[in-house]
Phi, psi and omega in degrees: 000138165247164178261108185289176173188134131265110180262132171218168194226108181252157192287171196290107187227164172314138166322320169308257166342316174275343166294302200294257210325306196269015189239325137333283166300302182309333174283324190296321172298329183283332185295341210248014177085026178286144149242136203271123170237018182170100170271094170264121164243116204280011185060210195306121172220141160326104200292162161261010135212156170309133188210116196068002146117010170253134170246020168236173179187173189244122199253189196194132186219099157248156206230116172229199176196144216201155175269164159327299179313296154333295184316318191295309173285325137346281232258303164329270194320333176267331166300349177241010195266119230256000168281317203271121212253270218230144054023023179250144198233143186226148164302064282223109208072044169219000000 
């Protein structure tokens, strides 16, 4: 297992709705043999360019440690998750 960090940006939505997103994901990882070791949610922030026609977003930094496979299904699931702005997931020590 290695340690990852994802950072994501969910468009501007209610507090409800956004805990529920980030309470997702954090279960899709735990289902999926992950251990979550830190959820930062840096809250609203201004984008640096317009993206889907938002120019604010809500960022999110989670730091787990996961096998490839996990990853992969990570990455599916935010790519077809229609809340989600931006994406990225890095490898952590490389």
């Amino acid at each position: 297992m290695h340690t990852y960090e994802v950072m994501y940006i969910v468009k501007p939505i209610e507090e409800t709705t956004f805990e529920a997103i980030v309470k997702k994901f954090d279960d899709l990882l735990a289902a999926n043999g992950a251990t979550v070791e830190k959820t930062d949610r840096w809250g609203k922030k201004r984008l640096a360019y317009e993206i889907k026609d938002f120019v604010d977003g809500i960022y999110v930094l989670v730091t787990f440690q996961a096998d490839g496979k996990t990853v992969k299904e990570l990455d599916r699931v935010m790519k077809i998750t229609d809340e989600i702005l931006r994406h990225m997931i890095i490898k952590k020590g490389e």
